[in-house]
C-alpha positions as CSV (number, residue, x, y, z in Angstrom):
1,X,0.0,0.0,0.0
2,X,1.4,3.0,-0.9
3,X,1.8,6.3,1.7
4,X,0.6,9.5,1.9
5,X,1.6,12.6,3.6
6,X,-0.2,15.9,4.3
7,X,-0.4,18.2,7.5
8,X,-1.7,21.6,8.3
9,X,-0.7,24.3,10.4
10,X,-2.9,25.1,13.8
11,X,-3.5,28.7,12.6
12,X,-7.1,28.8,12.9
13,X,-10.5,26.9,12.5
14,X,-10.6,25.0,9.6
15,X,-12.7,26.6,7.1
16,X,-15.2,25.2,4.1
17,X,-12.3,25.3,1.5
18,X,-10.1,23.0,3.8
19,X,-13.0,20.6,4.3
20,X,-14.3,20.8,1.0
21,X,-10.6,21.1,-0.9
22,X,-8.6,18.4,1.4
23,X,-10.4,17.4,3.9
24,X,-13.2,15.1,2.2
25,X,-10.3,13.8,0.3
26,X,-8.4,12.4,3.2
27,X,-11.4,10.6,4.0
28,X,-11.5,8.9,1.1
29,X,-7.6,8.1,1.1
30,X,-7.4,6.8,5.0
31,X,-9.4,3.8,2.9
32,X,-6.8,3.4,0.0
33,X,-3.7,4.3,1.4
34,X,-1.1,4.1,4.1
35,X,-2.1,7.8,5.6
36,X,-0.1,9.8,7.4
37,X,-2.1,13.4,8.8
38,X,-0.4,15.7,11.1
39,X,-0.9,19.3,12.8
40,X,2.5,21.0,11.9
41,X,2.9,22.7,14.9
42,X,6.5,23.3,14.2
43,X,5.5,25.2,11.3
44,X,3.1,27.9,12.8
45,X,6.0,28.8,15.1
46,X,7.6,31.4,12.2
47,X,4.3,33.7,13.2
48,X,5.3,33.7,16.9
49,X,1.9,32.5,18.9
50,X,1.8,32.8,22.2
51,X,1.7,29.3,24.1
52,X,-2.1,29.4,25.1
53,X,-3.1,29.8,21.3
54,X,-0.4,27.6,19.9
55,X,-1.9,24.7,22.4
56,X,-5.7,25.7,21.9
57,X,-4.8,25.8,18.3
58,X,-4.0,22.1,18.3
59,X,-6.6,21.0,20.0
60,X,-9.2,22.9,17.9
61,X,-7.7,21.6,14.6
62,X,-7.4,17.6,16.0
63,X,-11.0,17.9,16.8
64,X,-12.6,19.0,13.8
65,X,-10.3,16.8,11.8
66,X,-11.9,14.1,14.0
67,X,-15.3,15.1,14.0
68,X,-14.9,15.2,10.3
69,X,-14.5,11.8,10.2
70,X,-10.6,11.1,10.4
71,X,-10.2,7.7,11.8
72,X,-7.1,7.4,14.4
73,X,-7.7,3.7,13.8
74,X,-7.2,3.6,9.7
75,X,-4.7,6.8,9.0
76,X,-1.5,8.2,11.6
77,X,-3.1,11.2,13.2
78,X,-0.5,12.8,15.1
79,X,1.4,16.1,16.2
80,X,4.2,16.7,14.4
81,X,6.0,17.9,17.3
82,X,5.2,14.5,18.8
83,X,8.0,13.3,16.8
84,X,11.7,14.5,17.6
85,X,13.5,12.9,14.4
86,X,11.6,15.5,12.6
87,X,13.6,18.2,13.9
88,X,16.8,15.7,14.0
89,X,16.3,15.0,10.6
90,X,15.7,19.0,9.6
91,X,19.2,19.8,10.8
92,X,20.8,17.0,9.3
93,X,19.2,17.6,5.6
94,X,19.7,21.3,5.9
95,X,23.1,20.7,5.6
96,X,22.3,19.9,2.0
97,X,20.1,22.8,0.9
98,X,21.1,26.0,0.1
99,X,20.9,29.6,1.1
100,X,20.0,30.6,-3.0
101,X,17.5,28.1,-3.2
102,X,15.9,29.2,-0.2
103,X,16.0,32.5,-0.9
104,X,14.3,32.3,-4.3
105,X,11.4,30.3,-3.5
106,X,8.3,32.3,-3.5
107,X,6.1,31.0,0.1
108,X,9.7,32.6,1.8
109,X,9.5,36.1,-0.8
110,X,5.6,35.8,0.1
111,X,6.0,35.8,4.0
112,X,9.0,38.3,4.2
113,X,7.0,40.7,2.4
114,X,4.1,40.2,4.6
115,X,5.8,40.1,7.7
116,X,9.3,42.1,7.4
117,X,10.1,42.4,11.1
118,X,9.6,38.8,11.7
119,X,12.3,37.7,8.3
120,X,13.2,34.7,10.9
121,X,15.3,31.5,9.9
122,X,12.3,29.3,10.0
123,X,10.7,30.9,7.4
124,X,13.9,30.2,4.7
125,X,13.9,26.7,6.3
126,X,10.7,26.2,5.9
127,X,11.2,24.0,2.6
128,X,13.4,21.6,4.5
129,X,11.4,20.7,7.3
130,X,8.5,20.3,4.5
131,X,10.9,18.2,3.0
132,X,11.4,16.0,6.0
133,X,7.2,15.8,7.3
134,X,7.3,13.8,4.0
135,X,10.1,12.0,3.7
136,X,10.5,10.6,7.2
137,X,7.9,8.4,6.0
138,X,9.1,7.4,2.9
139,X,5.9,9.0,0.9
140,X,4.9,8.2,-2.7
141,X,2.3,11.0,-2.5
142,X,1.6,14.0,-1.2
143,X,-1.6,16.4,-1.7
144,X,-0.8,19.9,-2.3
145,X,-2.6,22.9,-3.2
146,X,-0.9,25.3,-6.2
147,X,0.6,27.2,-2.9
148,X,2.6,24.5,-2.1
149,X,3.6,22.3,-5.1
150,X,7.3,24.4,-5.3
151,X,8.1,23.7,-1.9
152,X,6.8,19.8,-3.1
153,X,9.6,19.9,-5.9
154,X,12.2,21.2,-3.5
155,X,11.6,18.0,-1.4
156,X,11.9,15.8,-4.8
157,X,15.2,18.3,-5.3
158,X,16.2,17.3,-1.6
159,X,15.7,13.9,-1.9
160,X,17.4,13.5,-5.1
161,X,20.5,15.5,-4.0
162,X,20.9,13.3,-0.9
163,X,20.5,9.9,-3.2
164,X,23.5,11.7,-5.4
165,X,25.6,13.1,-2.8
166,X,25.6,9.5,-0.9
167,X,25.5,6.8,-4.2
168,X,22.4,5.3,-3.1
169,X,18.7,5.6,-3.7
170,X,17.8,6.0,-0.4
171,X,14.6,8.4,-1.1
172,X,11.9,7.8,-3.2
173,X,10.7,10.5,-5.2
174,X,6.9,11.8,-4.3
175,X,4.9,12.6,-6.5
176,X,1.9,15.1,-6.2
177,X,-1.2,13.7,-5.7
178,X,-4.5,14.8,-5.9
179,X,-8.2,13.3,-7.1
180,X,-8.5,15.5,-10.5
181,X,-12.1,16.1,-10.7
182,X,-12.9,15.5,-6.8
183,X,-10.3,19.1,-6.6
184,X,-13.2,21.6,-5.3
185,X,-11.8,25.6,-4.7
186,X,-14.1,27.1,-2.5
187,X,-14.1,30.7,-2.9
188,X,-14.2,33.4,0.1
189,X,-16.7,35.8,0.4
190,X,-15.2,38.9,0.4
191,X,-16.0,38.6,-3.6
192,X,-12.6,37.1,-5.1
193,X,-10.3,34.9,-4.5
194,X,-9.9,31.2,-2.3
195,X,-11.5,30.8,1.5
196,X,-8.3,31.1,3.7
197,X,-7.9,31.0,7.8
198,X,-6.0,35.0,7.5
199,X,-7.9,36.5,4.8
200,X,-11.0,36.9,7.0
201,X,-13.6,35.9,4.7
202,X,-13.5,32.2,5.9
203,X,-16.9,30.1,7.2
204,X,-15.8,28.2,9.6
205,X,-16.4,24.8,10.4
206,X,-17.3,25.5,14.3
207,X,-19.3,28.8,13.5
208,X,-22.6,29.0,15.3
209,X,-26.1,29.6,13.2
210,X,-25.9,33.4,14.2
211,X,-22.5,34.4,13.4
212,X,-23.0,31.9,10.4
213,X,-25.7,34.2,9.0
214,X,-23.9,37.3,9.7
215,X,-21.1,36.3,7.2
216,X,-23.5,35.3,4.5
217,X,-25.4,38.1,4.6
218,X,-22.8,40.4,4.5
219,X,-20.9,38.4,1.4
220,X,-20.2,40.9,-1.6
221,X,-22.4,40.8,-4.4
222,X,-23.2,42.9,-7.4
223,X,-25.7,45.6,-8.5
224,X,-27.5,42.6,-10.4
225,X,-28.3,41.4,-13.7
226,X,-29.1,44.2,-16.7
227,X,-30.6,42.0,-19.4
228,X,-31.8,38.5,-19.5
229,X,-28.7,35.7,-19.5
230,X,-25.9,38.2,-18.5
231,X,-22.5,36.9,-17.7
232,X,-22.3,36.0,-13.8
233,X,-19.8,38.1,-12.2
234,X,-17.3,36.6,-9.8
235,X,-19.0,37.5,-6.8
236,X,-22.0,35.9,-7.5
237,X,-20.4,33.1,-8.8
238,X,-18.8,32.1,-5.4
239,X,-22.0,31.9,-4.0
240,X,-23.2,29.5,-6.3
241,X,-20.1,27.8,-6.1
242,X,-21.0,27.5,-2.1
243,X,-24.2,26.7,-3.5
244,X,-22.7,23.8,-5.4
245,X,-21.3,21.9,-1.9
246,X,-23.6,22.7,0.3
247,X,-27.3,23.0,-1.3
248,X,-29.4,21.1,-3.6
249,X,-29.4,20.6,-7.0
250,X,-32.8,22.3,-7.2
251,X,-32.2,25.2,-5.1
252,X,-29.1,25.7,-7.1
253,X,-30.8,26.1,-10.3
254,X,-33.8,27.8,-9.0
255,X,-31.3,30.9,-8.6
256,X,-29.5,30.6,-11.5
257,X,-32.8,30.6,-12.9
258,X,-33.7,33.4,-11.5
259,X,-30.4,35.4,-12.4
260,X,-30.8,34.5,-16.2
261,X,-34.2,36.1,-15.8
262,X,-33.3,39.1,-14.3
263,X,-35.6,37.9,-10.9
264,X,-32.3,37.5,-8.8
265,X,-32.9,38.5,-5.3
266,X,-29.4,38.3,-3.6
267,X,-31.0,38.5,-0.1
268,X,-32.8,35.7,-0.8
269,X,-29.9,33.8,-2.2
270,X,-28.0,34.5,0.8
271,X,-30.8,33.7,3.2
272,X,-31.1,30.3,1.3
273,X,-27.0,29.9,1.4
274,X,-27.0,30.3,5.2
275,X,-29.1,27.9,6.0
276,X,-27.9,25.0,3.8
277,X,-25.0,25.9,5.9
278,X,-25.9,25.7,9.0
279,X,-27.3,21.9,8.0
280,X,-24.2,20.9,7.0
281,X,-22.2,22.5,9.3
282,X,-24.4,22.0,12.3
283,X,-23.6,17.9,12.7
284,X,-20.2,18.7,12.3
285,X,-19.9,21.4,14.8
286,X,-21.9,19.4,17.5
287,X,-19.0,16.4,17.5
288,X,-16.2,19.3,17.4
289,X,-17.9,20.2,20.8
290,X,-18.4,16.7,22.2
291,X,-14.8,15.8,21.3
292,X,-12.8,18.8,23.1
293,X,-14.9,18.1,25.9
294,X,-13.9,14.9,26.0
295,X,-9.8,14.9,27.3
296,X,-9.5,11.1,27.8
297,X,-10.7,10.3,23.8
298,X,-8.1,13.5,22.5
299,X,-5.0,11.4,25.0
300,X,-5.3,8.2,23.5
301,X,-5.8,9.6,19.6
302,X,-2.9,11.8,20.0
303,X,-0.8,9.1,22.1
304,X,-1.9,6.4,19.7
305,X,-0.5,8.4,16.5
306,X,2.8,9.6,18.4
307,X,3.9,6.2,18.9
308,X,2.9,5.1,15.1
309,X,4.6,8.2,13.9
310,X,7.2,7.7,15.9
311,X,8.4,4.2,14.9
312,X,7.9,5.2,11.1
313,X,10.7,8.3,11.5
314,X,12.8,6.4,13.6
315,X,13.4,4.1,11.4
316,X,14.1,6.5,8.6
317,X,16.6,8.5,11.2
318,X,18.3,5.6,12.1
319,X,18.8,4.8,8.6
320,X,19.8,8.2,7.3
321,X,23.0,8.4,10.3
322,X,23.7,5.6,9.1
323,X,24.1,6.6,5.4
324,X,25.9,10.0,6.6
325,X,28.5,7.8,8.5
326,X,26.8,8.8,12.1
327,X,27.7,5.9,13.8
328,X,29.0,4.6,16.7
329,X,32.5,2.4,16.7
């Protein structure tokens, strides 16, 4: 069975477009492959949280992944701080990437421009320890979004520069991986672009009914339709595109009807949105609750994937001193 690797950073709820655009696919993979899910915690450490929200964080995030169906039993569910040879095998591979390459790739450009008087070393590194939440494990795939699939290339550049530099094809080489036509983008609602956790026009997976609506209702539209069968314009498009996941296939064509005919009435498209919504989001957000309450269930998931995450990298450490010549006489 082959293995897959993906892990997210405890920055915030998840969102729709995480459920929707990765999510609902690991559910589907913990059933066809050897899984592997983690919550990078390492990784959210370039922004500086403060302990309380860096430990809250987790918890919220290994929650709703459960309560969206993740099973501890079928895929690795784990911390990634949970496992030491990570940051072992960090420093040991960073000895093989360079300070250009680092430099150039665009998620470091990207987060030095957005946050110049935090320019720290985690940020240029952050392609290396990407490099070794995959490889530990010996991964054939990984899911990435088009954010990520450079930093995916430099662990294929990583990995193949460590088979060179020691004569042996230690690595394999993973590939991306995705479902092709199951790949949904859920739009935000601030009118254009993706549903992200910092862009503040996220619907969250554990918003309540009220603050649910609030959002909806207050999503950017147009001025409306000026002739029968007008072009849609972005903004209204992401709602349909909500529409799409989350409604039926009546109700979705009832207001595209209505926008070809000029009879759109965007406050009662939004009314509609919110509250297929708050039906799907409602079962969800009820075991979110039920599982932070519940300590004893959150120990034994998270102590359960440590100790399978663990023996995977160790093994991979162990054989990577090894290889570097490591070793005791």
């Amino acid at each position: 069975m082959q293995t897959v690797v993906s892990g997210i950073r405890p920055t915030g709820n998840l969102h729709l477009g995480n459920y929707f655009g990765a999510v609902k696919n690991f559910l589907r993979m913990q059933n066809e492959y050897n899984c592997y899910f983690f919550i990078a915690d390492y990784h959210s450490l370039t922004t500086h949280p403060t302990p309380e929200n860096l430990h809250n964080n987790v918890k919220q995030v290994l929650a709703e992944y459960l309560a969206c169906g993740l099973d501890p039993e079928q895929a690795t569910l784990y911390i990634q701080s949970d496992v030491p040879a990570v940051a072992e095998m960090t420093l040991l591979l960073s000895m093989n990437a360079y300070l250009g390459e680092l430099e150039r790739t665009t998620s470091f450009k990207d987060k030095a421009r957005q946050q110049p008087d935090n320019v720290n070393a985690g940020l240029l590194n952050y392609p290396v320890l990407m490099a070794c939440d995959i490889l530990i494990h010996d991964a054939d795939k990984v899911p990435v979004g088009k954010d990520q699939e450079q930093n995916l290339e430099m662990t294929r550049k990583f990995a193949n520069r460590f088979n060179h530099m020691y004569k042996q094809e230690y690595f394999k080489i993973p590939q991306p991986f995705n479902y092709g036509d199951a790949l949904i983008k859920i739009p935000g609602l601030d009118g254009s672009g993706k549903m992200g956790k910092s862009e503040g026009n996220g619907i969250y997976l554990a918003d309540e009914p009220k603050a649910l609506r609030k959002k909806v209702m207050s999503a950017v539209t147009d001025s409306g339709p000026s002739e029968p069968n007008s072009p849609v314009s972005e903004p209204v498009q992401n709602l349909f595109t909500l529409m799409e996941v989350v409604s039926s296939p009546d109700t979705l064509q009832y207001f595209k009807d209505k926008y070809a005919s000029c009879e759109i009435r965007y406050g009662d498209l939004k009314k509609q949105l919110a509250e297929d919504i708050i039906l799907f989001n409602t079962p969800i957000r009820e075991k979110i609750e039920d599982i932070k309450a519940n300590a004893n269930y959150l120990n034994k998931v998270v102590n359960m994937g440590r100790e399978k995450a663990q023996a995977s990298a160790e093994k991979t450490i162990r054989d990577i001193r090894e290889i570097i010549g490591i070793k005791r006489f």
